[in-house]
N, C-alpha and C positions, 0 to 999 in steps of 0.2 A: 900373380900381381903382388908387388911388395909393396906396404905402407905407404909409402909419399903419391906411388902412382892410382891406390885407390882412393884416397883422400881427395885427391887431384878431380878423378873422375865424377868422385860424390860429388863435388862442390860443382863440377859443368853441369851435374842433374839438376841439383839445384836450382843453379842460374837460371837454368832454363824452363824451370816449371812456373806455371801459373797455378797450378792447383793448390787450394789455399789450405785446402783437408790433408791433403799430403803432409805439406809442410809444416802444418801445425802437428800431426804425428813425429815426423823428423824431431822435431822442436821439443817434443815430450821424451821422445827416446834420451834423447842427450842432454837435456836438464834434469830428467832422474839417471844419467851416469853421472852426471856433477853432483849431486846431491848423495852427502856422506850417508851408508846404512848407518842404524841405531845400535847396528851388534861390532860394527867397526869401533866406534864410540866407548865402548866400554873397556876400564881395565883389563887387563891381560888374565890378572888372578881371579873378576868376574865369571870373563867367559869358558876359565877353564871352570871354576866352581859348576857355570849352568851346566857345561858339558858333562860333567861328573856327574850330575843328578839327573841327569837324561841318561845317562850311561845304565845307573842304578836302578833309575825305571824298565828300560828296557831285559834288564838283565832278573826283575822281578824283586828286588830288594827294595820293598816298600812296605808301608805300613797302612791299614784303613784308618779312618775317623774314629773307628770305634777300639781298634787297637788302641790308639797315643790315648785316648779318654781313659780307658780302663788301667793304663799304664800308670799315666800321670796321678790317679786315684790310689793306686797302691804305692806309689811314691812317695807322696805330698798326702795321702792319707784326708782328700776330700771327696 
C-alpha cells in the first residue's frame, strides 16, 4: 500500500469510529509527531559537542569528582 492510499484508508477509519479513546490516542500520536524534539532544536556544533561527550563516557575517558578536586588543588594551589 503506498502513501496516499494509506492515508486515504486512515482517514475512512476515522470517519467512521465513534470511539472517543481511540481517537483521542490518534490525536496524541500525531500532535507529538507535530511537535519538534528538543535535540532537533539545538545547534549542530551542540549536538555534536553532546555526542562527543557521550562518546567519551562510553569509551571510559572520564574523570571522578574527586579527581578534577585534587587536580584543580594542585593547579590553582587551593
Amino acid at each position: 500500500m503506498d502513501v496516499p492510499a494509506l492515508k486515504l484508508d486512515l482517514v475512512q477509519k476515522i470517519l467512521n469510529t465513534e470511539n472517543l479513546l481511540l481517537l483521542s490516542k490518534i490525536n496524541n500520536i500525531l500532535q507529538k509527531e507535530v511537535e519538534k524534539d528538543w535535540w532537533d532544536q539545538l545547534p549542530r556544533e551542540v549536538q555534536d559537542s553532546i555526542l562527543e561527550g557521550v562518546k567519551d563516557i562510553e569509551d571510559g575517558n572520564v574523570f571522578t569528582h574527586d579527581q578534577v578536586i585534587q587536580e584543580a588543588k594542585q593547579k590553582y594551589g587551593f
